[in-house]
C-alpha positions as CSV (number, residue, x, y, z in Angstrom):
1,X,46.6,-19.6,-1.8
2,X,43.7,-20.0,-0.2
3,X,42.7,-16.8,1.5
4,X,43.3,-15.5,-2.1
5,X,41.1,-17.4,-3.6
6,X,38.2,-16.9,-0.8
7,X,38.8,-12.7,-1.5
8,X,38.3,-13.6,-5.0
9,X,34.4,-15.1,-4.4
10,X,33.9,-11.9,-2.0
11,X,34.9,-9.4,-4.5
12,X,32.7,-11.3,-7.1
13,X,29.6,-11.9,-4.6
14,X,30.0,-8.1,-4.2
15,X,30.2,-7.2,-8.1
16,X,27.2,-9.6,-8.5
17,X,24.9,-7.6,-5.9
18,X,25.8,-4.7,-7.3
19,X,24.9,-5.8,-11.1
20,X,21.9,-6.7,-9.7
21,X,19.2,-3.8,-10.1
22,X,17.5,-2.8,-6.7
23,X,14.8,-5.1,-5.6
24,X,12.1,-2.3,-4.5
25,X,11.3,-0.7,-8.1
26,X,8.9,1.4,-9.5
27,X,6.3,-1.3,-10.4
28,X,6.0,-2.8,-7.0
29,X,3.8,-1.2,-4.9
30,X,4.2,0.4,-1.5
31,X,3.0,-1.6,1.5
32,X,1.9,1.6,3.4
33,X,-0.2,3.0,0.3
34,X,-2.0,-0.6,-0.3
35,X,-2.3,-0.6,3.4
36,X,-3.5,2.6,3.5
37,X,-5.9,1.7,0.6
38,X,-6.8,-1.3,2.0
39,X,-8.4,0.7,5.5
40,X,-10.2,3.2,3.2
41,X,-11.8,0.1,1.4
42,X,-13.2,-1.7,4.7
43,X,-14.3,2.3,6.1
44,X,-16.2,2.8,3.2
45,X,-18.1,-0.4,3.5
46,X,-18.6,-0.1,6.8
47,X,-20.0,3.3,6.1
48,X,-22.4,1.9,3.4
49,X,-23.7,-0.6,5.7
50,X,-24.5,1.7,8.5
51,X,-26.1,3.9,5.6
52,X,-28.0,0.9,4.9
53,X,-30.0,0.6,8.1
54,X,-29.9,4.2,9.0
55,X,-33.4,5.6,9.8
56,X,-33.0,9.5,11.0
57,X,-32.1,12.0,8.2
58,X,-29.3,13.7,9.8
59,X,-27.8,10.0,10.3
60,X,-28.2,9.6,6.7
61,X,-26.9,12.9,5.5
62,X,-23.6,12.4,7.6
63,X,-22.8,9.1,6.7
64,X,-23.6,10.5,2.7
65,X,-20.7,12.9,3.4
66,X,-18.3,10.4,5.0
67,X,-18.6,7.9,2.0
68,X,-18.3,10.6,-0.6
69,X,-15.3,11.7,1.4
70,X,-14.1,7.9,1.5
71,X,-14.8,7.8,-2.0
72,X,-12.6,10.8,-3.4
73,X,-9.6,9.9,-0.8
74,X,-9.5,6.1,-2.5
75,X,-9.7,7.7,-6.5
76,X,-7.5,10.1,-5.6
77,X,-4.2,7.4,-4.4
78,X,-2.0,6.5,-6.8
């Protein structure tokens, strides 16, 4: 009697996780994308603070680039 009873609360635990809908949905978001966004952020300002103190043109015109670049990879992630 027992043992029927105990595959009775595993074929409900079963049904019950099943019901359930899946825990990683749509609406949460993706560790490696905020991760990913998250690098891009701390680049960019470490870009704009070289760009702060940078003297020579060239410098300046590089590090310009790189932030734009910085820039349109973080507008263009989901």
């Amino acid at each position: 009697m027992a043992r029927g009873f105990e595959s009775k609360g595993v074929s409900n635990q079963q049904e019950s996780a099943q019901a359930l809908p899946p825990a990683h949905d749509a609406a949460s978001p993706d560790p490696a994308l905020l991760a990913k966004k998250r690098r891009l952020e701390l680049s960019r300002a470490d870009v704009q603070r070289r760009l702060a103190t940078a003297q020579a043109a060239a410098h300046r015109q590089m590090l310009e680039r790189a932030l734009r670049a910085l820039e349109d990879e973080i507008a263009s992630l989901p």
